[in-house]
C-alpha positions in Angstrom: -15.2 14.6 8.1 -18.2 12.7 6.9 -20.7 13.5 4.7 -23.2 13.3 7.3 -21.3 15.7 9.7 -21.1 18.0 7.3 -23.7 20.3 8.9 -23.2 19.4 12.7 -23.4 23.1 14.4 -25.3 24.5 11.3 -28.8 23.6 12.2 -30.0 27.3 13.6 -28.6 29.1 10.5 -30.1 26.1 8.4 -33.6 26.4 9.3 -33.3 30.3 10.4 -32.0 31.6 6.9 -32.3 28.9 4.3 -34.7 29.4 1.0 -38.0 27.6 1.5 -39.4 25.8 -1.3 -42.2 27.3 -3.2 -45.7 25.8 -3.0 -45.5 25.4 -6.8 -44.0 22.3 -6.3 -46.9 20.6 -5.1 -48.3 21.9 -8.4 -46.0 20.7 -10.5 -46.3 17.0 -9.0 -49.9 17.0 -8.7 -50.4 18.2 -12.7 -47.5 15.9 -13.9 -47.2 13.2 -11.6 -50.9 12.8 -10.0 -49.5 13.6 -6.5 -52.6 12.4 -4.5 -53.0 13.5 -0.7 -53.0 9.6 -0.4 -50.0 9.3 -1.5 -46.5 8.4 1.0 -43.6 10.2 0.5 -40.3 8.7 1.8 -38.3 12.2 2.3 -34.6 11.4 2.0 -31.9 13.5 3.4 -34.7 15.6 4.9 -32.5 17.6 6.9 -34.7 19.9 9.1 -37.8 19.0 6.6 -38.4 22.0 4.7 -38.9 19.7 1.7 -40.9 18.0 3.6 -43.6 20.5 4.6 -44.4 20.5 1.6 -46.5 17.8 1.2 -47.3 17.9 4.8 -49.4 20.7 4.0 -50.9 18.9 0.8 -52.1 16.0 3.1 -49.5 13.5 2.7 -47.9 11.3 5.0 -44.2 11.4 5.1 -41.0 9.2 6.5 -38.4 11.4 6.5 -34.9 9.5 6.6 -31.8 11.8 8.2 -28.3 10.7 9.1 -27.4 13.9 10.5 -28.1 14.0 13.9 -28.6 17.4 14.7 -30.6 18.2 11.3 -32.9 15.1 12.5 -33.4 16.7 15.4 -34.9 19.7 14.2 -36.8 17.5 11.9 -38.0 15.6 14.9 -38.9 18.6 16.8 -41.6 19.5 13.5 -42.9 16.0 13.9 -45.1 17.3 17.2 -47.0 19.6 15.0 -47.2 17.1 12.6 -48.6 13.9 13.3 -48.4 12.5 9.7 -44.4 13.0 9.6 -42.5 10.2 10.7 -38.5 10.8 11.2 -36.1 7.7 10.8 -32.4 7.6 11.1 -31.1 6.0 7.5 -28.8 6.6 4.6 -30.5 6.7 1.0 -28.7 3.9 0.5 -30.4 2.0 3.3 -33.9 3.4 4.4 -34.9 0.4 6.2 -38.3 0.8 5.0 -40.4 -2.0 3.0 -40.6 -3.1 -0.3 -42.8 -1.0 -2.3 -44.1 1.2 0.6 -44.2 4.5 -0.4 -45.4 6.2 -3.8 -42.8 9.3 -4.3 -38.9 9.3 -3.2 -38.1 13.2 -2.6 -34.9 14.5 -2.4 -34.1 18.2 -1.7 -30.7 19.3 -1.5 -29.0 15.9 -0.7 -28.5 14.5 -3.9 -24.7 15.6 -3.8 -24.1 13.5 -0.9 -25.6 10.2 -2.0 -23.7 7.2 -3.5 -25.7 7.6 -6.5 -26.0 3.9 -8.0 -26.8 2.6 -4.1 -29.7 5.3 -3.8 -31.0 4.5 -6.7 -31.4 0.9 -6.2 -32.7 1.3 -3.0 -35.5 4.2 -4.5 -36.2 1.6 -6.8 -36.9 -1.0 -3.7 -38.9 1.2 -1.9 -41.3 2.3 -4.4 -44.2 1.0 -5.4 -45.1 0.2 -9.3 -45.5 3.4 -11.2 -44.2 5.3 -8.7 -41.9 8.5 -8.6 -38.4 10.2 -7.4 -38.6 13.8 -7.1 -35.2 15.8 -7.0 -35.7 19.5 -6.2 -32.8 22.3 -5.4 -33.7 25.6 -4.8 -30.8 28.1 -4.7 -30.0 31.4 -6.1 -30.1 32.4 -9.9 -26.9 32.2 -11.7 -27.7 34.6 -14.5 -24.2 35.4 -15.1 -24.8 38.9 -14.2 -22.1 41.0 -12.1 -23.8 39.8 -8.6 -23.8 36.2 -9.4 -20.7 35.9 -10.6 -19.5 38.3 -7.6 -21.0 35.9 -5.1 -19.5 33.0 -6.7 -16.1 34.4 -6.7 -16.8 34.1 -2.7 -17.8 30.7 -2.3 -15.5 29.3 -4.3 -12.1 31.0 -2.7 -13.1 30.4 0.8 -15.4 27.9 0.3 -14.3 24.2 1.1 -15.4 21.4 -1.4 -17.8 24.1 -2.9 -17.5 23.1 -6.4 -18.4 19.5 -5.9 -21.0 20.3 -3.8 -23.4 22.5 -5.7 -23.7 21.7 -9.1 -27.4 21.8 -9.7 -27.2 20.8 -13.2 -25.3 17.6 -12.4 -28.2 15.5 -10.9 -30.7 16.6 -14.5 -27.9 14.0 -16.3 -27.3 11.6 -14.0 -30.7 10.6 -12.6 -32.6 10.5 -16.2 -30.7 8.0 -17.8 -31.2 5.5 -14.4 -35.0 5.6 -15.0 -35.0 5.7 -18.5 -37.9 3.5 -19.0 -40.4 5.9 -17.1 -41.4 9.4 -17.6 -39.3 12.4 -17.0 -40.6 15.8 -15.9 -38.4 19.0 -15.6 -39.8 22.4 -14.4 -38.0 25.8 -12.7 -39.9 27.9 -10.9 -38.6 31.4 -10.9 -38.2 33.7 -7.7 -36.7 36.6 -5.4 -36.2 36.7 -2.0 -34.9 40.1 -0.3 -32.3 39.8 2.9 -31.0 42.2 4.8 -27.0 41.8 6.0 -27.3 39.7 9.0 -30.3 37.3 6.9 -27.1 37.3 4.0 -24.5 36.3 5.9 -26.8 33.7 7.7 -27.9 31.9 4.8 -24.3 31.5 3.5 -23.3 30.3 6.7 -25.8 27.3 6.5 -23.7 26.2 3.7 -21.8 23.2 4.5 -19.1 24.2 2.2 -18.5 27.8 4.3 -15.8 27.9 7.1 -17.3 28.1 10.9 -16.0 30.8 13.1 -12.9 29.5 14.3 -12.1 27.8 11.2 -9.4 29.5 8.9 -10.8 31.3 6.4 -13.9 32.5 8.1 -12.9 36.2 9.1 -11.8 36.6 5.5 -15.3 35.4 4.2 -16.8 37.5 6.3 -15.2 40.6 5.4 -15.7 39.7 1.6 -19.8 39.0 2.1 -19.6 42.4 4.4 -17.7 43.8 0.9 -20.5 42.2 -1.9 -23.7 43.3 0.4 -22.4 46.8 0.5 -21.7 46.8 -3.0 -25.0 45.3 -4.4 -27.5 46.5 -2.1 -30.4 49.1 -2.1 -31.8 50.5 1.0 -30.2 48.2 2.9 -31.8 45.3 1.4 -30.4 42.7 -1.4 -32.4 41.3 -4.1 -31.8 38.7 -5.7 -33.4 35.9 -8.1 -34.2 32.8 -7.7 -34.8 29.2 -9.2 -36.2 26.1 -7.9 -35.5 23.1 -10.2 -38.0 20.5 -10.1 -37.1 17.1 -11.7 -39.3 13.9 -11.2 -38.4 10.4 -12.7 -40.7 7.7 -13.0 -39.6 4.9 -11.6 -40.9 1.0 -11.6 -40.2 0.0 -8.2 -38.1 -2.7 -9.0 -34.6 -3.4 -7.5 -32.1 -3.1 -9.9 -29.4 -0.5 -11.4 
C-alpha cells in the first residue's frame, strides 16, 4: 500500500475523533514569525484541514495540497464554508504552485510521509524570501507514566508500521539542520482532552497504523483498548495530557538542498 492510501476508509473517524490543534498556534507564529492575516499559507498534507483552520480563522488564505483522495474530499467539502481555502491534488514534493507564492509552508501530521530532501526543495521553491515552514504534531503526552506507556504497549503490538510512523521527535532534528541559515522556533503547548469509550476507540482507529475491521489483528486491538479504558478511567471518562509541538524554520525561498 501507498503512502497516500494509507487512510482510504479512515476519513469519518479522522475528522470525527482526531485532536484539533489549539488556537495557540496562531500565537506562537504571529509573536515569533509575524504571521500577518496577509499572509498565504500553502498547507501540505492537509488531510481533512484541521491544520488548516487554523489560519482560516486568523484571516489567511490557504492552498491546501492532498494526495489522499478521500481526506481531500473532506477538505474540499470545508472549502464551501470557506472561500479563502483552495484544495489541490499534489505531493510535497510537487505542489504545482509558483515560485515564491506563498509566505508559510505548514505541515501537520504528514511529515512522516514525505521524501524529506524532495519536500524540502520544493518548500524552498515555493516560498517567498524570508519566508517560513511550520511543522506542528499534536498527539498525546508521553510522560512515561503507567497510562502512556500502557497505551503504547497497544499500538505497537497490533499496530502496523507504528514505530516509523510516529516519532514526533524525529522531524525537531531533521528539518533544523536543512534551514540552518534562518531562524528556528520551537514551542509545546500543553493540554487534556477527556473521551469517553466509543470517542477512545475512534481516535485510535483514525490512526493509519491501526488494523481496519476485517483486518487481522483488529478484534484483538479492540479487546486490549476495551482492557486499558476500563483500567484507567474515572466516571467513565479518560483523561489524558496533551502536547502540541510547534516548530517553524525560516527558510529563504531558494531552491536548493
Amino acid at each position: 500500500m501507498k503512502h497516500t492510501d494509507r487512510f482510504t476508509g479512515r476519513v469519518e473517524s479522522y475528522e470525527r475523533y482526531r485532536l484539533r490543534y489549539p488556537p495557540k498556534v496562531i500565537e506562537i507564529l504571529a509573536d515569533h514569525c509575524g504571521l500577518q492575516r496577509e499572509h498565504m499559507v500553502a498547507d501540505i498534507g492537509a488531510g481533512t484541514g484541521m491544520l488548516a483552520e487554523l489560519f482560516l480563522e486568523n484571516g489567511n488564505a490557504v492552498v491546501a495540497i492532498e494526495p489522499n483522495d478521500d481526506m481531500r474530499a473532506a477538505c474540499e467539502q470545508m472549502a464551501t464554508a470557506w472561500p479563502g481555502l483552495t484544495v489541490r491534488r499534489a505531493t510535497a514534493e510537487n505542489t504545482a504552485l509558483a515560485d515564491a507564492s506563498v509566505d508559510f509552508v505548514s505541515v501537520g501530521r504528514a511529515w512522516h510521509w514525505f521524501d524529506r530532501e524532495r519536500a524540502v526543495r520544493e518548500f524552498r521553491r515555493i516560498l517567498r524570501p524570508a519566508g517560513w515552514v511550520v511543522l506542528a504534531s499534536n498527539r498525546r503526552s508521553q510522560d512515561g507514566s503507567a497510562e502512556a506507556e500502557a497505551y503504547e504497549k497497544i499500538l505497537m503490538k497490533f499496530g502496523r508500521d507504528y514505530r516509523e510512523t510516529h516519532q514526533p521527535t524525529r522531524r525537531m532534528v531533521e528539518v533544523a539542520p536543512l534551514f540552518a541559515e534562518g531562524a528556528v522556533v520551537r514551542q509545546e503547548v500543553s493540554g487534556e482532552q477527556v473521551q469517553t469509550l466509543d470517542e477512545f476507540l475512534g481516535q485510535t482507529q483514525s490512526f493509519s497504523a491501526t488494523p481496519k475491521p476485517g483486518d487481522g489483528g483488529y478484534m484483538g486491538m479492540q479487546v486490549a483498548l476495551e482492557d486499558f479504558f476500563a483500567r484507567f478511567e474515572h466516571d467513565g471518562l479518560l483523561h489524558t495530557g496533551t502536547i502540541c509541538s510547534v516548530m517553524a524554520c525560516q527558510g529563504n525561498g531558494r531552491s536548493g538542498s
